[in-house]
BAMARDO-853460 format. One record per residue: x, y, z of N, C-alpha, C, O in turn; residue in three letters. Coordinates in steps of 0.2 Angstrom, whole numbers, plus 5000, padded with zeros to 4 digits. Example, Ala and Ser with C-alpha at 12.3 -4.5 7.8 and 13.67 -1.06 7.14 Angstrom:
2
506649725039506249785039506649845039507149835042ALA
506449895035506849955036506450005039506750065040SER
This chain:
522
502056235074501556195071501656125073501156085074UNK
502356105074502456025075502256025082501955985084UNK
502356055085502256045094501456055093501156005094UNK
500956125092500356095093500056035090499556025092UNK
500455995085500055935083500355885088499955835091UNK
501055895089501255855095500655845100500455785101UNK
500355895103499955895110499055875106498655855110UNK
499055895099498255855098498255775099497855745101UNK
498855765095498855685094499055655103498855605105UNK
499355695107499355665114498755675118498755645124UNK
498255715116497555735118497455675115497555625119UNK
497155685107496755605110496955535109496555485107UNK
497555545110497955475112497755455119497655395121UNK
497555525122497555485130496855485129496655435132UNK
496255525127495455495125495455435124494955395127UNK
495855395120495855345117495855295123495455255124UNK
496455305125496555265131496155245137496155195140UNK
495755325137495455325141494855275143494655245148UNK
494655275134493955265134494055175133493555135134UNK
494855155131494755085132494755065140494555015141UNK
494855105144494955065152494255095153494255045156UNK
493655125153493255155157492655205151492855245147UNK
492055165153491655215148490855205152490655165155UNK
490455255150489955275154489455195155489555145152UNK
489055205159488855115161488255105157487755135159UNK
488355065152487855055146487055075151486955085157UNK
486455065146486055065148485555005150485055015153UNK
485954935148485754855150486054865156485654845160UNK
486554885160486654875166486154845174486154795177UNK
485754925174485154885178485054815178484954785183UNK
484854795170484554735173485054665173484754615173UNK
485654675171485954635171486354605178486454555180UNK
486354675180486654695187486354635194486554605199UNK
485554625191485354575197485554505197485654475202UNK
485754495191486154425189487054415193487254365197UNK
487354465192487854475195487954465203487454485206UNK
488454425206488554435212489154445216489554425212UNK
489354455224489854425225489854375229489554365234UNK
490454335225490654265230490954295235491254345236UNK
491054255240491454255246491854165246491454115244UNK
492454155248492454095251492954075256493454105257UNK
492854025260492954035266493353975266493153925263UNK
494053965270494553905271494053865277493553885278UNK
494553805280494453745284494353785288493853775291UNK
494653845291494353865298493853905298493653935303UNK
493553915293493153975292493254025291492854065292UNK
494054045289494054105290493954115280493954075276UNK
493854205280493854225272494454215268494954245270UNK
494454175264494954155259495054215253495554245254UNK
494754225248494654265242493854315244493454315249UNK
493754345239493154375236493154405230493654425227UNK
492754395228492654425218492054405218491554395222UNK
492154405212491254425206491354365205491854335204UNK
490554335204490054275201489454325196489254385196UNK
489254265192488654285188488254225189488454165189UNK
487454245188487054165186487254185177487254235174UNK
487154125177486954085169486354035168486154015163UNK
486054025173485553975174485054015178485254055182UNK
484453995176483754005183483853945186483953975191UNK
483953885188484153845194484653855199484953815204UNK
484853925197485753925201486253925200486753945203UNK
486253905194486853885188487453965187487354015183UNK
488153945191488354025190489054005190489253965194UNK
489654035185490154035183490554105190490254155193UNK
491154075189491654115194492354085190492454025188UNK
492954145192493454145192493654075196493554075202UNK
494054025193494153975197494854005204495153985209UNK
494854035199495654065206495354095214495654105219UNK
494654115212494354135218493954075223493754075229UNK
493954005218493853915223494353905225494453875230UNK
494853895221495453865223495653875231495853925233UNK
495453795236495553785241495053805246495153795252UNK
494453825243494053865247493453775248493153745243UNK
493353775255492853745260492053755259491653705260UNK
492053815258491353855257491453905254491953935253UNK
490753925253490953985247489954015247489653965248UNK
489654085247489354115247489254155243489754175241UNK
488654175241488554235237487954255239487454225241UNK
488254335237487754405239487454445235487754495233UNK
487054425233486854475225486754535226487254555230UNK
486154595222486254655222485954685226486154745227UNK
485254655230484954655233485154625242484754595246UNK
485754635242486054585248485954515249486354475252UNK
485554505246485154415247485754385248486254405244UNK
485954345251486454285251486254195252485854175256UNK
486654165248486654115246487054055247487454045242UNK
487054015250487853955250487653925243487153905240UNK
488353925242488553885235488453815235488853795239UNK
487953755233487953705234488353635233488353585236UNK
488653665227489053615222489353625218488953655214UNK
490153625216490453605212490253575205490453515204UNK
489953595199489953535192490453535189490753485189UNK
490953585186491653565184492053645185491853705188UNK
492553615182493053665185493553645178493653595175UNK
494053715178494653705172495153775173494953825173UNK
495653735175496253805179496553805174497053845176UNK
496553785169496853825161496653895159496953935157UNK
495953905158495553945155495253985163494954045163UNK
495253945169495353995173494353995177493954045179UNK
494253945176493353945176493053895182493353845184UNK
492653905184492353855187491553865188491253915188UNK
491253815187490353815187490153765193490353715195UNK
489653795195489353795200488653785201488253795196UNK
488353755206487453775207487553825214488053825217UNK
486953855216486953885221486053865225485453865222UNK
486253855232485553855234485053935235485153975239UNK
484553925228484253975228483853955223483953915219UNK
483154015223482553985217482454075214482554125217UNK
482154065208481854115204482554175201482354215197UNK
483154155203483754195204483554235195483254215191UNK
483954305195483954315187484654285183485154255186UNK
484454285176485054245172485154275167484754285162UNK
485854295166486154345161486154315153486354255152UNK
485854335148485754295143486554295140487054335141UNK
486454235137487254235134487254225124486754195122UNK
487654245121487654275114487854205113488254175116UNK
487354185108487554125103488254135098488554085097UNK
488254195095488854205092489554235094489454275099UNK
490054225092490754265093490654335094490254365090UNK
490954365097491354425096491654465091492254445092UNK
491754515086492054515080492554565085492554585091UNK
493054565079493454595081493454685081493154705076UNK
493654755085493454805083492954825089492954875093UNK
492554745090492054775095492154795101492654775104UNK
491754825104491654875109491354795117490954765115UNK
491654795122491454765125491554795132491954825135UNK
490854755136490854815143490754755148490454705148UNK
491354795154491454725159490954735166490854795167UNK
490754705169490454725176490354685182489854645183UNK
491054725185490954675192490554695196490254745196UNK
490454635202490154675208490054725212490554745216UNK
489554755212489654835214489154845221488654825220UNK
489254875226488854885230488654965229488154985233UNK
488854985226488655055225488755065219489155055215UNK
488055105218488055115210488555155207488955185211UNK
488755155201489255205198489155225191488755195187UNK
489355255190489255305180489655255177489355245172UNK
490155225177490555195173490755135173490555105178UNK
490955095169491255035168491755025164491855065159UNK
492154965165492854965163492554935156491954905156UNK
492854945150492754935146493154925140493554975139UNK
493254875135493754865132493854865123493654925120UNK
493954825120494054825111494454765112495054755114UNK
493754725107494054665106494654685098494454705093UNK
495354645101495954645096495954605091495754625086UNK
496054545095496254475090495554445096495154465100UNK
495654355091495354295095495754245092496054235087UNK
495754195100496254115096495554095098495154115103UNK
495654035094495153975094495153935102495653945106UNK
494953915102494953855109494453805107493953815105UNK
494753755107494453675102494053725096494253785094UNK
493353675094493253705088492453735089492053735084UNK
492353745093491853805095491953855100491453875102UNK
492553885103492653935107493053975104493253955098UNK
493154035108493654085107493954115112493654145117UNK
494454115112494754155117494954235115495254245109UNK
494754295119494654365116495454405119495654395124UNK
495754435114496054485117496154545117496154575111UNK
496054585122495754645122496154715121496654715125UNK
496154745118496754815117497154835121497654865119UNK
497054825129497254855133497154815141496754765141UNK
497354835147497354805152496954825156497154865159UNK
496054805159495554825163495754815169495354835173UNK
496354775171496654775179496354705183495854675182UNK
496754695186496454645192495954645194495654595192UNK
495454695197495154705202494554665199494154635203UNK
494354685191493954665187493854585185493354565182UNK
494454555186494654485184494154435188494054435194UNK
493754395182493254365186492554375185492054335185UNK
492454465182491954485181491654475173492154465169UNK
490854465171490654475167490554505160490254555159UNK
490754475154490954525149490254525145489954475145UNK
490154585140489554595137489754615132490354635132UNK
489254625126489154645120488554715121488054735125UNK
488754745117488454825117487554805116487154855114UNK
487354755117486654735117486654705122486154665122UNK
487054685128486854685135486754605136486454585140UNK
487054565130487254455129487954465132488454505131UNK
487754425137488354405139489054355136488854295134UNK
489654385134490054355129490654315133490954265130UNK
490954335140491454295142491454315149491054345152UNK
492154285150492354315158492954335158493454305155UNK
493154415162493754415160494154385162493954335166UNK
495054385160495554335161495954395165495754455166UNK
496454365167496954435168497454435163497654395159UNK
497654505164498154535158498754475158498954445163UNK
498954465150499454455149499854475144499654465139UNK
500454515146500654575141500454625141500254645135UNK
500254655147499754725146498954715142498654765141UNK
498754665140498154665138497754585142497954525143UNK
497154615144496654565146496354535141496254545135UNK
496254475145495954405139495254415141495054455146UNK
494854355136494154365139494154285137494554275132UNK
493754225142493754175140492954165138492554165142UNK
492754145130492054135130491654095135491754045139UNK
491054125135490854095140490254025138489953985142UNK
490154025133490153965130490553895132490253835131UNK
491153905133491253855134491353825141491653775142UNK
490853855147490553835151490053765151489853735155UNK
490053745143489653665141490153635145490053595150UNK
490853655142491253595144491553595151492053565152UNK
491153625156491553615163490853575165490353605166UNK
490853515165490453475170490853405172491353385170UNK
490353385175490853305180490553265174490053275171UNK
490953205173490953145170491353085171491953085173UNK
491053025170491152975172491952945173492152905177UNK
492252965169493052975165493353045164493253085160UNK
493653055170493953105168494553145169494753155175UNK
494853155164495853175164495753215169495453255172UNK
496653175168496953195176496953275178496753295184UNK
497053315172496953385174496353415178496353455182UNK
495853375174495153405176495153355184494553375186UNK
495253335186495053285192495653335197495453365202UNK
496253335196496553375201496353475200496553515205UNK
496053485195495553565198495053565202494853605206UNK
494553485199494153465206494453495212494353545214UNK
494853415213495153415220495353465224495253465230UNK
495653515221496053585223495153625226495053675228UNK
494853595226494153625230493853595232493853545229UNK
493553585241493553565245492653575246492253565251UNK
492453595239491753615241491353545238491653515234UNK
490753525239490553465239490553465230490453525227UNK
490653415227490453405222489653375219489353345222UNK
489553405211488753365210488853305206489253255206UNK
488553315202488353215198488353235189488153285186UNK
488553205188488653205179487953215177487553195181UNK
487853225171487153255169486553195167485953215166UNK
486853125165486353075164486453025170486953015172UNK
485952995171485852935175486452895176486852895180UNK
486552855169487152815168487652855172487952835177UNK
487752895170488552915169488552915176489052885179UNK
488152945181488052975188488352915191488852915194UNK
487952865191487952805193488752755192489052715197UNK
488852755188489952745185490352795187490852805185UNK
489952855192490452925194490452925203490852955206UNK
489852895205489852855211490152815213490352815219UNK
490152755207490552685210491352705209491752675212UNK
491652735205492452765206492452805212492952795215UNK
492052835213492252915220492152835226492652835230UNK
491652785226491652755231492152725232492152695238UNK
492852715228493552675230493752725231493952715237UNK
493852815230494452835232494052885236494452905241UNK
493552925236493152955243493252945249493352885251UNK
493352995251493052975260492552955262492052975258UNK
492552925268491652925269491252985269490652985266UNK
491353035271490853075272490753105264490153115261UNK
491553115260491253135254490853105248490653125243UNK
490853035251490552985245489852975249489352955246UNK
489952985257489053005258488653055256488153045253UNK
488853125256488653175254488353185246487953225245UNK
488753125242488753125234488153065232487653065228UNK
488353015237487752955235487052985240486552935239UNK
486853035244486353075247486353095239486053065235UNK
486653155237486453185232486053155225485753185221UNK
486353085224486053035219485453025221484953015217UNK
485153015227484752965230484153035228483653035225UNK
484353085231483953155230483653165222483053175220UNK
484153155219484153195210483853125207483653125202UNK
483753045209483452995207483252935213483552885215UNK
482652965216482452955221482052875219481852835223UNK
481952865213481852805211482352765207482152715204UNK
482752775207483252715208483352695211483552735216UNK
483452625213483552565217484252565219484452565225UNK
485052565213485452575215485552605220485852585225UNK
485452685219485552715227485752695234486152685238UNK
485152685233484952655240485352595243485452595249UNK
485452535238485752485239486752505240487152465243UNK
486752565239487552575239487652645245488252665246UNK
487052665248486952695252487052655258487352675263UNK
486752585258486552535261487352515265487452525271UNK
487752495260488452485260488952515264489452495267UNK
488652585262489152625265488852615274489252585278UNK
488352635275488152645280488352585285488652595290UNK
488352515282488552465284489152475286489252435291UNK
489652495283490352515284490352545292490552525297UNK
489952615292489752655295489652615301489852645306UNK
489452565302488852515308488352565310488252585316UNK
488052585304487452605304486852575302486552595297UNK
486552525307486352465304485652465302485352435297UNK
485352495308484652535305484452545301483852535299UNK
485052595299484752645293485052615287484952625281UNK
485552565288485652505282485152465281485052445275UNK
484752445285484152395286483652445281483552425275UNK
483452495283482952545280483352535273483252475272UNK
483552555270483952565263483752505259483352495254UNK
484152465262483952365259483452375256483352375250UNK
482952385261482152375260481852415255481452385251UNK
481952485254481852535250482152475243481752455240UNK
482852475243482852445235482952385236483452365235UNK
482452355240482152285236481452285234481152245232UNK
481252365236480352365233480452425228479952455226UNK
481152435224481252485217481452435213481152435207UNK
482052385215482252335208481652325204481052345205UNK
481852305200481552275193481552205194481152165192UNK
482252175197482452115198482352095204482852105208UNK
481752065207481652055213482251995215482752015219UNK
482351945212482651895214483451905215483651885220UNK
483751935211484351965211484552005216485052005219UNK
483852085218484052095222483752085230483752125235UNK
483552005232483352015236484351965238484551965244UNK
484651925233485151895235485751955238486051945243UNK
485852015233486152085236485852085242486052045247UNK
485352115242485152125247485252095257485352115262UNK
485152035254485251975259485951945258485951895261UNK
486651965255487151935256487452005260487951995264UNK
487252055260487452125262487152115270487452125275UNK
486552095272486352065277486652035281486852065287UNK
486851965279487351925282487851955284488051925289UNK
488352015280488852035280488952065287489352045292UNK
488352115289488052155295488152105300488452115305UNK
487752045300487951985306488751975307488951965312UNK
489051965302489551945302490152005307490651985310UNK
489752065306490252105309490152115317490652105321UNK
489452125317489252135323489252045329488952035335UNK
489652015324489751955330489151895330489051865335UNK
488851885325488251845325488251805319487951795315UNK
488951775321489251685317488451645313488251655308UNK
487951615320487651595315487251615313486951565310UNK
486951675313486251735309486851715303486751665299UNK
487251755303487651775294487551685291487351675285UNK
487751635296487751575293487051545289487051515284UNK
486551575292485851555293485751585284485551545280UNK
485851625284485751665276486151645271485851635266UNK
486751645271487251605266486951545264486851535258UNK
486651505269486551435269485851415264485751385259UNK
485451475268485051485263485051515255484651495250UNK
485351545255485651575248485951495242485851485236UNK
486151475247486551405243486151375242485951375236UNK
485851345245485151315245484751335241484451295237UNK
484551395239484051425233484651435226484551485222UNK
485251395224485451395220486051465218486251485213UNK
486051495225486551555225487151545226487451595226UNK
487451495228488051495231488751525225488951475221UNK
488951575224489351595222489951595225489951575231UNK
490551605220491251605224491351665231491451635236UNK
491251725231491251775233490651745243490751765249UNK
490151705241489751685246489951615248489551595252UNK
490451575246490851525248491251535252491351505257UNK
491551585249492151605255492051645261492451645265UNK
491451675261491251695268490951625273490851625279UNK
490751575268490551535273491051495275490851445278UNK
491551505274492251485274492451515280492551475284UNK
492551575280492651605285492251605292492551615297UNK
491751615292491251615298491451535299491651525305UNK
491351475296491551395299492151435302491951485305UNK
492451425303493351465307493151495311493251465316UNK
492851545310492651595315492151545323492151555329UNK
491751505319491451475323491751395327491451365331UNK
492251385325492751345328492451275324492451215328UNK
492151275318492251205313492751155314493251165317UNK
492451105310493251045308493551075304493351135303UNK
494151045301494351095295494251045288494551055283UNK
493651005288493650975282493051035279493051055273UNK
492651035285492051085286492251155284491851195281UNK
492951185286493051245282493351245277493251305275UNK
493651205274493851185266493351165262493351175256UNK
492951145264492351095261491951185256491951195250UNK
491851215258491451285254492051335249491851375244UNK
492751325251493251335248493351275240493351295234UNK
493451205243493451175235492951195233493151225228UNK
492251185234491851205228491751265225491551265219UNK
492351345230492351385225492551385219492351405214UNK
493251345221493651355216493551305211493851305206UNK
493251235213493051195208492451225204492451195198UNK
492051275206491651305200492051355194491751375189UNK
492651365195492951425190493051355186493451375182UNK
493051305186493451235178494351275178494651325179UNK
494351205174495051205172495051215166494551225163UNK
495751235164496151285168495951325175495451355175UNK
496251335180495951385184496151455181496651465179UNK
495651515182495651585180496151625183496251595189UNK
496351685182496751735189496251765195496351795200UNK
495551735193495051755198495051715202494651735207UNK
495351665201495051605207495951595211496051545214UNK
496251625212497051645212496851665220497251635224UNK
496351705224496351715229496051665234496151675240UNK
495551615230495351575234495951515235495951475240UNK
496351515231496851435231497151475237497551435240UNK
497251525239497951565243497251575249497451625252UNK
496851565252496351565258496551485260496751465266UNK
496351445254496351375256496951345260496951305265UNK
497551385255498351385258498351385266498551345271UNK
498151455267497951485274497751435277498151405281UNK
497251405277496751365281497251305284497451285290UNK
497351265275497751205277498251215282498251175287UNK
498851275281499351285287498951285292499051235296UNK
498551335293498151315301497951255303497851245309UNK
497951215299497651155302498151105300498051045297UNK
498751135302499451075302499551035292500051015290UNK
499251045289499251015282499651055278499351085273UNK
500251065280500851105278500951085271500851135267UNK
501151025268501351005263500951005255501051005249UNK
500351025260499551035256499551095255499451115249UNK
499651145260499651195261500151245255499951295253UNK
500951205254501151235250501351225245501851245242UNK
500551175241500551175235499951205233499851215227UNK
499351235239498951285235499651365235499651405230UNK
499951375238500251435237500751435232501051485231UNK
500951375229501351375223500851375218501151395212UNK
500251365218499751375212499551445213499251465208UNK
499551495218498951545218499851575215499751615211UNK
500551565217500951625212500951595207501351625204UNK
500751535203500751515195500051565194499851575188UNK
499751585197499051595193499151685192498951725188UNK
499551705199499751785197500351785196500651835199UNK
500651745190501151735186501651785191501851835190UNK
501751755196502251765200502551815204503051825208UNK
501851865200501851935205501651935211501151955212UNK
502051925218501851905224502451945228502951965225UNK
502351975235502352015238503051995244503251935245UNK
503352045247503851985250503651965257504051935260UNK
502951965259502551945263502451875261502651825264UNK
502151865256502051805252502651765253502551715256UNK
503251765251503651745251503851715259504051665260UNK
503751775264504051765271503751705272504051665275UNK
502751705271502151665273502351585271502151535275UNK
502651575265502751515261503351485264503451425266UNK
503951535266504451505267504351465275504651415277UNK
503751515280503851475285503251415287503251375292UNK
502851415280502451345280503151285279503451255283UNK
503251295272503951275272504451215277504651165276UNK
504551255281504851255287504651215291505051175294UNK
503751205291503351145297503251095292502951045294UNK
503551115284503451045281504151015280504250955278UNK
504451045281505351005284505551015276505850965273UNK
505451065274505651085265506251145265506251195263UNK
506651115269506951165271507651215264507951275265UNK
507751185259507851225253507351265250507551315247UNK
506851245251506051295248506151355251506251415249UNK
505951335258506051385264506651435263506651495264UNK
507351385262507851455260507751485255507851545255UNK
507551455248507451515243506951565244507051625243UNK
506351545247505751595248506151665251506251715248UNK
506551635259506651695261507251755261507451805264UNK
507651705255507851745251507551805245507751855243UNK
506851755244506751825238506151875244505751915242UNK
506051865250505851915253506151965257505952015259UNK
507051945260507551985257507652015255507752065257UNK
507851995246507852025241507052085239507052135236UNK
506652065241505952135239505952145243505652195243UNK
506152125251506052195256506752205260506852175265UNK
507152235258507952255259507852255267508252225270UNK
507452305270507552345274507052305282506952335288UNK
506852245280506452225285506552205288506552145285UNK
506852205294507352145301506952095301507352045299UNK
506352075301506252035302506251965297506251905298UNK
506451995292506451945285507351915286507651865284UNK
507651975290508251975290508451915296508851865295UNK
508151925299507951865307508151815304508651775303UNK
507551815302507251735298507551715293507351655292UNK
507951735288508551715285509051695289509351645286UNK
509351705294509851665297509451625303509851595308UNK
508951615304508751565307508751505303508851455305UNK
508551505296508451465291509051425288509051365287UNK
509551475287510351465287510651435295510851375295UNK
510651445299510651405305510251315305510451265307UNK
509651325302509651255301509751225296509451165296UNK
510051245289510351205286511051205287511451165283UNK
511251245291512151235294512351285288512951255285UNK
512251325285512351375282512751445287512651505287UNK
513151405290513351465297513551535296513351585299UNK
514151525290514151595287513851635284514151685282UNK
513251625283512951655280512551675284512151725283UNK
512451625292511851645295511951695297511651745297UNK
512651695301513251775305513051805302512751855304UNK
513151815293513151875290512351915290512351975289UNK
511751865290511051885291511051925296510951975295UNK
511351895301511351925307511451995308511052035310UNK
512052015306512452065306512352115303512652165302UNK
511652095298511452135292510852175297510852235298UNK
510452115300509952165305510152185309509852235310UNK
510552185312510752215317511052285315511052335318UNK
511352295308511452355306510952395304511152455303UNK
510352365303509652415304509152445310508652485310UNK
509552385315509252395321509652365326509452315328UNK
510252385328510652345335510252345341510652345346UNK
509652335343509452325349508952245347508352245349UNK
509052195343508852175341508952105345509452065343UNK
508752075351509052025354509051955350509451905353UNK
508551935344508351875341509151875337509551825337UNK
509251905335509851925332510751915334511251885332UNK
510651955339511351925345510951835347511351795347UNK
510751835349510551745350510751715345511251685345UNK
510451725340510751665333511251675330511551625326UNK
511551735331512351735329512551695334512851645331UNK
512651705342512951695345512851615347513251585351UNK
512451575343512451515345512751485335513051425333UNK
512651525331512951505325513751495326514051455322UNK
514051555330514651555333514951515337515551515340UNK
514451475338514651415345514851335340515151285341UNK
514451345334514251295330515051295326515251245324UNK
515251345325515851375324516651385325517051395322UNK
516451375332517151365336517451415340517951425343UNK
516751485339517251525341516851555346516351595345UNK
517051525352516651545357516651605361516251625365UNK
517151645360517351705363516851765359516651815362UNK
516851745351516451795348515651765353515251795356UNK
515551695352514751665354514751705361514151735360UNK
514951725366514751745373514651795373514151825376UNK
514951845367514851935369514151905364513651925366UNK
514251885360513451895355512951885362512651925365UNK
512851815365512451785369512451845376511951855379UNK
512851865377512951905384512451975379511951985382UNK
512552005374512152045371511452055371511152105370UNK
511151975370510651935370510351945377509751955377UNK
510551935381510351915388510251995390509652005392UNK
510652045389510552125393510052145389509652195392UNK
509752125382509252155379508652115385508152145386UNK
508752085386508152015389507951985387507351965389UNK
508251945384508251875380508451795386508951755385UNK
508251805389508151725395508451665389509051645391UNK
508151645382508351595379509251595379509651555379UNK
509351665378510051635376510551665381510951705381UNK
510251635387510351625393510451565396510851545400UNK
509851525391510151465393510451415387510551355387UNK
510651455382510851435377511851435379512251385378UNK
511951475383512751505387512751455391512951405390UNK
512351475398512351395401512451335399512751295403UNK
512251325394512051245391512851235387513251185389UNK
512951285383513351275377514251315380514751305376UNK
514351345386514751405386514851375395514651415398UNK
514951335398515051345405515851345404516251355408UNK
């Protein structure tokens, strides 16, 4: 008697089991079936990366996949049930926690799986269905165990039992043919289901954690635009600092497309293109948003300062002058268009009162105090004066532009000040500068040089040797280096170390301290 109970209870223990992996194919199937597809996706060389199941959720295209089937993928395709195929358009969000990614696809009239406004209870019966090219009697099918919450309108489903890999990716339903999640893969022998609801929350936005922005990036397939104008347009001007060009063209094409009367667009399509030296189709663009603004005046100044910018590149000193000038003239002269006419005077071989002259007024417009904004024009001005011999002038705007960025300066900064310095015969200025550019760039010979050149002309001998000896242990084929040692060694008395330094100097090919032995060494 125990052993035939033994063998009932193993009978439909295994029915049981049965009917959780696999049970006949609902009778919604058909038309669900046309919603369903498979993706393909393909790496940089084109070859096939993955395949799995996609679903629409949208009549415009709108369809959810397995993110582990984008991940890394260039292109990506779908083939519905009738073969039809489709390129995947775009990217709107993605989340490699829950394992999803949402999509548009280039296609019209597509079918679209209805999806259940409520939960899952527990007990129930749910039928999954991947992509199929051949019809079949069954489907994997599961029983919902538990549910954990996911913020405060999702649910994450766990299912009695394991429907396997194959199926991961594919569409979950309720016994009335609503679409309820996507499966997950097993964990601990049981498959999860992620509500599919929480597809609200996969879209691009203008601000977006760092998680969500590195599952973006992990796909290689074009992205699309946040859902309202604003946001689009603050999701542009960030991708425009860190995009590449083709992918911040591709994206501001796609604004210009989905808000074809927006002015911005076009004005920032303009830009790029000008980058581009594509000047034509920068000309065409201008034109477009200067007959969309609302602000004719404002933008015909963009407009026309973006203009000048174009002369400025292509080598046409007085076209870009011609415009600036005019700008100032009609009461535009801003700091930002000061210093370009700043620079074109230079370029076009000016006085230098003539090129300082649009510099003081910039910085004379920020008032006193001076702001941390006006911090880069007092350090062009620096620039200038040293070019034009006014050293002592020169490095009192460069001790004002490090008071203005409270002293956070680069050890370029420091090399640049220490050797204005130098033609102003400030020569302890000069040694501390290039000492603290030393000190922030340990490893640069050249700051190394130039410290004991420095040290050489204040008779600092031993410390100059020691500069020396410092670059030369970064770089021994260094000939600036054997010459200034070997003449600080002369200064020194010890001419035996100065000849091998200077004889070092000469086999690199250094003539100077050539005649430095000659002169000093007969």
């Amino acid at each position: 008697m125990k052993i035939r109970f033994f063998f009932i209870l193993l009978f439909f223990s295994s029915v049981f089991s049965l009917m959780a992996q696999e049970a006949p194919m609902p009778k919604f199937a058909a038309k669900v079936q046309k919603a369903i597809l498979r993706l393909t996706t393909y790496d940089q060389q084109g070859g096939v990366l993955r395949t799995g199941t996609a679903f629409y959720v949208g009549a415009n295209g709108e369809a959810i996949a397995d993110y582990a089937l984008m991940k890394g993928a260039y292109k990506a395709v779908v083939t519905d049930a009738s073969g039809k195929q489709a390129e995947v358009d775009c990217i709107v969000g993605a989340n490699d926690t829950y394992s999803m990614v949402r999509f548009w696809v280039k296609t019209k009239g597509n079918a679209v799986l209805e999806v259940a406004n409520n939960a899952v209870s527990t007990e129930s019966a749910v039928y999954v269905l991947p992509f199929s090219e051949k019809k079949s009697k069954v489907c994997p099918m599961g029983v919902v165990e538990s549910f954990a919450p996911v913020g405060e309108q999702y649910c994450y489903y766990t299912l009695s039992g394991d429907l396997g890999n194959e199926a991961v990716g594919a569409p979950v339903f309720n016994g009335s043919g609503q679409l309820v999640g996507i499966l997950q893969s097993a964990v601990k022998g049981k498959s999860g289901v992620m509500d599919i609801r929480y597809r609200q929350e996969l879209k691009l936005t203008a601000f977006m954690g760092s998680s969500t922005t590195m599952a973006l990036n992990d796909i290689h397939i074009s992205k699309g635009l946040p859902e309202t104008k604003e946001e689009a347009l603050v999701y542009t001007y960030f991708k425009s600092q860190s995009a590449s060009n083709a992918e911040y063209g591709e994206l501001i094409d796609r604004f210009i497309a989905t808000y074809p009367d927006n002015a911005e667009g076009y004005y920032r399509r303009a830009s790029l293109r000008a980058d581009l030296r594509q000047y034509e189709e920068a000309e065409a663009d201008l034109q477009k948003y200067e007959s969309l603004a609302e602000n004719k005046d404002a933008a015909a100044v963009y407009a026309n300062t973006l203009r000048a910018q174009i002369l400025s590149v292509k080598g046409d000193v007085n076209g870009a002058l011609a415009i600036y000038d005019r700008l100032c003239a009609e009461g535009h002269q801003s700091p930002g268009v000061l210093y370009a006419v700043s620079l074109l005077r230079e370029a076009r071989g000016d006085s230098l009162p003539e090129i300082i002259q649009p510099l003081d007024t910039a910085i004379a417009s920020f008032g006193t105090p001076l702001p941390r904004e006006a911090a880069n024009y007092v350090l062009r001005r620096g620039q200038v004066l040293a070019n034009g011999g006014k050293y002592r002038e020169a490095v009192l705007d460069y001790n004002q532009y490090a008071y203005l960025v409270n002293s956070k300066v680069s050890a370029v900064f420091y090399y640049e000040r220490s050797q204005i310095e130098i033609n102003a015969h400030m020569y302890q200025q000069a040694y501390d500068d290039i000492i603290s550019a030393v000190t922030a760039a340990p490893k640069e010979i050249l700051y190394r040089i130039e410290k004991a050149a420095i040290c050489l002309r204040v008779n600092h001998l031993d410390e100059c040797v020691e500069a020396c000896q410092q670059a030369l242990a970064l770089n021994p084929q260094q000939p600036d280096a054997y010459r200034i040692m070997g003449y600080a060694q002369i200064q020194q008395g010890d001419k035996v170390a100065a000849r091998e330094s200077l004889q070092r100097a000469i086999d690199l090919g250094d003539e100077n301290a050539r005649t430095i032995m000659q002169t000093y060494l007969k």
